[in-house]
C-alpha positions as CSV (number, residue, x, y, z in Angstrom):
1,X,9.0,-9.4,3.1
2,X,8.3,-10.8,6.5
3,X,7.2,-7.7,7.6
4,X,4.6,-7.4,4.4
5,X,2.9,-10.2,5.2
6,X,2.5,-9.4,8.7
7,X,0.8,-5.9,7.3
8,X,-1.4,-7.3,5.0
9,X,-3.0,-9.6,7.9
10,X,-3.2,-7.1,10.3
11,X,-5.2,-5.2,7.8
12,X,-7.6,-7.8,7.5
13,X,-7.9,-7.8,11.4
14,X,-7.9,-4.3,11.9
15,X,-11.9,-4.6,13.1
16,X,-11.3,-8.2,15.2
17,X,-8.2,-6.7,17.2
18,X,-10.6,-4.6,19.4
19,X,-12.6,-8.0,20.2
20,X,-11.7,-9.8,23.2
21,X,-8.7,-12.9,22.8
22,X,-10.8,-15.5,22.5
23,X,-13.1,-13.8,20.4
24,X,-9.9,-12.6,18.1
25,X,-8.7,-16.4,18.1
26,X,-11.8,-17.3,16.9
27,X,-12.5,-14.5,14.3
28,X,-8.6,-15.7,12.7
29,X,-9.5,-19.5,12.8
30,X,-12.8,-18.7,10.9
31,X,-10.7,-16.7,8.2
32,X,-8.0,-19.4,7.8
33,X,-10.6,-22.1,7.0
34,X,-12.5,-20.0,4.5
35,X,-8.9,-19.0,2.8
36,X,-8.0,-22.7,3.3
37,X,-11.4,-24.0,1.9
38,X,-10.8,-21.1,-0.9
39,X,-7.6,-21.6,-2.1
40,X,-8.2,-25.6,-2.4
41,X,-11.2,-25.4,-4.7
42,X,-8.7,-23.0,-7.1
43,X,-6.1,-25.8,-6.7
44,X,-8.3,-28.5,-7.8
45,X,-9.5,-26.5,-10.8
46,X,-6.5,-26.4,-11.9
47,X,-5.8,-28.5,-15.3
48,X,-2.2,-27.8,-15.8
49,X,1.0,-29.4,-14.7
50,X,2.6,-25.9,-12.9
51,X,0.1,-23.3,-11.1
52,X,-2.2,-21.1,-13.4
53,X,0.2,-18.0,-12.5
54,X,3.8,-20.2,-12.9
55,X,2.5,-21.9,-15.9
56,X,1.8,-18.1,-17.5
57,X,5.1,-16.4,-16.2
58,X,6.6,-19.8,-18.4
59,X,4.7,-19.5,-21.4
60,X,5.2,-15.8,-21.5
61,X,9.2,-16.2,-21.0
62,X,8.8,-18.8,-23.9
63,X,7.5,-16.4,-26.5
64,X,10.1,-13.8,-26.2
65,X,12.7,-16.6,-26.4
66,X,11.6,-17.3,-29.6
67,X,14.4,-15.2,-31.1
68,X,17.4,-16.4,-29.2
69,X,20.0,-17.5,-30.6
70,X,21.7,-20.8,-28.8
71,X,25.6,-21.0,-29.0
72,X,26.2,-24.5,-27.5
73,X,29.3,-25.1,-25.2
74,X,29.0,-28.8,-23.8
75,X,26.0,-30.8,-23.4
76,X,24.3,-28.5,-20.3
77,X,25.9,-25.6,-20.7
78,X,25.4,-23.0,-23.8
79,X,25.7,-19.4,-24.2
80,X,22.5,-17.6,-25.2
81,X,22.4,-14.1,-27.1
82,X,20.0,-11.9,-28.0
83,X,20.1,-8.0,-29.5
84,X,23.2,-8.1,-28.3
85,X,23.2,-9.4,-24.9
86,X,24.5,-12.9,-23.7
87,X,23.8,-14.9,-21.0
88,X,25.4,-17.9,-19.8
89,X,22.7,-21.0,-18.8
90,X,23.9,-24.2,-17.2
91,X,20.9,-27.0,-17.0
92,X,22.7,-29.0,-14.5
93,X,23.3,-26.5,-12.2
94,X,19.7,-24.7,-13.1
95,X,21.1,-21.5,-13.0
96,X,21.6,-18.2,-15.5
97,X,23.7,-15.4,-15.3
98,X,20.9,-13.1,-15.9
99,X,20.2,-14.5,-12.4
100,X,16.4,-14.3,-12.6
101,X,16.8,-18.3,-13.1
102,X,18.8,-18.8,-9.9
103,X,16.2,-16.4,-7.9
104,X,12.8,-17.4,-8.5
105,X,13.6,-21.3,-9.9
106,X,11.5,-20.8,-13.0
107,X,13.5,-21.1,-16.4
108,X,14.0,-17.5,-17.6
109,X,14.0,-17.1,-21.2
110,X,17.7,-17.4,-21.9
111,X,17.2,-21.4,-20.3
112,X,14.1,-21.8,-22.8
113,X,15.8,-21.1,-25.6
114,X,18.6,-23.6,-24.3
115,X,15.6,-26.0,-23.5
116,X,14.4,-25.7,-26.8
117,X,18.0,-25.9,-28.5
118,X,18.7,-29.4,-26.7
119,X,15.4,-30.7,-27.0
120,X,14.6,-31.0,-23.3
121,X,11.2,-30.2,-21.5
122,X,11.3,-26.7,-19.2
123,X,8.8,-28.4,-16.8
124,X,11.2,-30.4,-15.7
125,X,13.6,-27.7,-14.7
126,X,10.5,-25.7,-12.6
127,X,10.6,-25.8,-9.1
128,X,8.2,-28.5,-7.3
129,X,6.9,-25.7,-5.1
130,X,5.2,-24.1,-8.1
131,X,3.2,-27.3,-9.3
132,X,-0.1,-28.1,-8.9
133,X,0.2,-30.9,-6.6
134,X,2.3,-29.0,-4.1
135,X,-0.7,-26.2,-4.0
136,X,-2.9,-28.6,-3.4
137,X,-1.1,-30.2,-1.2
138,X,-0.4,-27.3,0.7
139,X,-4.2,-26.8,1.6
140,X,-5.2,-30.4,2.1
141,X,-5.6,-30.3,6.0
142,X,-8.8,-29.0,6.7
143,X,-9.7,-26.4,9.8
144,X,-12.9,-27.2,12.1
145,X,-14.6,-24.9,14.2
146,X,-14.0,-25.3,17.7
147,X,-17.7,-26.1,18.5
148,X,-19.7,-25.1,21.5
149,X,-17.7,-24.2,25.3
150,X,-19.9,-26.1,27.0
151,X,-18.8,-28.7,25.0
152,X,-14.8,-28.4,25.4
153,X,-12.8,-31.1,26.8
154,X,-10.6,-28.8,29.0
155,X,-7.5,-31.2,31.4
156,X,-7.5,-30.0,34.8
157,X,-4.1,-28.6,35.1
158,X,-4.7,-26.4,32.0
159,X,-8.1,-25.3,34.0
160,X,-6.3,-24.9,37.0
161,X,-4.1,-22.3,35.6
162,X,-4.1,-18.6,36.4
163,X,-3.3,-16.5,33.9
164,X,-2.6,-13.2,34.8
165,X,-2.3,-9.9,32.9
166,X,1.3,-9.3,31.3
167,X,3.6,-6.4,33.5
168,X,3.6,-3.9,30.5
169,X,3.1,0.3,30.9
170,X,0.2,1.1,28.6
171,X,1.4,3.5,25.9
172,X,-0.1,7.6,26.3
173,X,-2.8,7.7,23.8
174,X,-5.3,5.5,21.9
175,X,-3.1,2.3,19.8
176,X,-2.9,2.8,16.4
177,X,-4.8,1.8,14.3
178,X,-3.2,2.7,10.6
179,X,0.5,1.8,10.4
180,X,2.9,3.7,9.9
181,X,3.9,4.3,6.0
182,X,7.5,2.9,5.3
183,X,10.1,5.1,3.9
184,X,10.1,3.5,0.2
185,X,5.9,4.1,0.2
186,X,4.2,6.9,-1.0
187,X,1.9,8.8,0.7
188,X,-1.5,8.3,1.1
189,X,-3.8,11.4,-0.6
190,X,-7.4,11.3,1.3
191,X,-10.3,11.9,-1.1
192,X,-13.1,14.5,0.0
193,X,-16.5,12.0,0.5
194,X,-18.6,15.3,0.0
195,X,-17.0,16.9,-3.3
196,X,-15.1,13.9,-4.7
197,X,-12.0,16.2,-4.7
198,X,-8.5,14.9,-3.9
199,X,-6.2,17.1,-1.2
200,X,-8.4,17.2,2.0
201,X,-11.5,15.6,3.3
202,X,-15.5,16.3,4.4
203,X,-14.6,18.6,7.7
204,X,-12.2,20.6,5.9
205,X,-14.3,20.9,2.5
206,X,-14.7,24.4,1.0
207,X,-16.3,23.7,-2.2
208,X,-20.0,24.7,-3.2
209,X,-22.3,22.0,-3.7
210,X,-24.5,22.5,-6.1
């Protein structure tokens, strides 16, 4: 997962990386804060208790657990089954052994229906993380641009500093630019900009074009 999200940024920055540092620091600044400024405006249009996306993943697990049937075994524990299938559910503990309750802390549908069978609200068995309030939260700070050089307020022993190249062996070659496809991916087909044709692209084309 770690290395996913490190991917999908260094797409984004696949043009900025060839700009100098503080250019590069700059050009990453400037996208936080218009992903900050972005994701706070969706956070305050947000009218519901849990995000738009948890609140949908809830109200679709509700639906199909409109058929469950609820075999109670205490007061927080009950066994759940459906076509078949059972699934144990303790609302204490918050967890299911379909485990898809215990893994992303949403109530699957086996805890609806247990919800719904001892009259108790599944918002209140949601993880905080997925509520509105915690989004917004999450973006509150705000990210200013770093204004004019001439302007910076630099302390004399950080000016004083020399900073000198790191002692690393350039690589043979030209750096990559396009990672490398993991083994789970499948591969990449290029599409021909001159025929529209999958399988190889404009240097390589042998197609007529009318």
């Amino acid at each position: 997962m770690t290395t996913g999200i490190v991917e999908s940024l260094n797409v984004v920055l696949k043009n900025a990386r060839d700009l100098p540092v503080l250019q590069l620091v700059e050009e990453l600044r400037n996208l936080l804060q218009k992903w900050f400024v972005t994701r706070q405006q969706q956070a305050m249009s947000m009218s519901t208790e849990l995000t738009m996306w948890a609140d949908g993943e809830l109200h679709s697990r509700y639906n199909m657990s409109a058929t469950y049937l609820v075999e109670p075994i205490n007061s927080k524990e009950c066994n759940v089954n459906y076509a078949g299938i059972s699934a144990q559910v303790n609302l204490d503990t918050r967890s299911c052994t379909c485990r898809q309750f215990d893994l992303d802390h949403i109530p699957c549908a086996h805890a609806i229906a247990a919800c719904r069978f001892y009259n108790i609200s599944c918002y209140t068995l949601c993880s905080k993380y997925f509520t509105t309030k915690a989004l917004l939260s999450s973006y509150s700070e705000c990210i200013y641009p770093t204004g004019n050089e001439i302007d910076w307020v630099v302390p004399n022993h950080i000016r004083d500093k020399v900073v000198l190249p790191p002692k690393t062996r350039r690589p043979i070659g030209r750096p990559r630019k396009v990672r490398i496809s993991s083994g789970g991916e499948g591969k990449h087909t290029s599409r021909c900009s001159r025929c529209g044709q999958y399988g190889h692209n404009r240097k390589t084309c042998k197609r007529p074009i009318p």
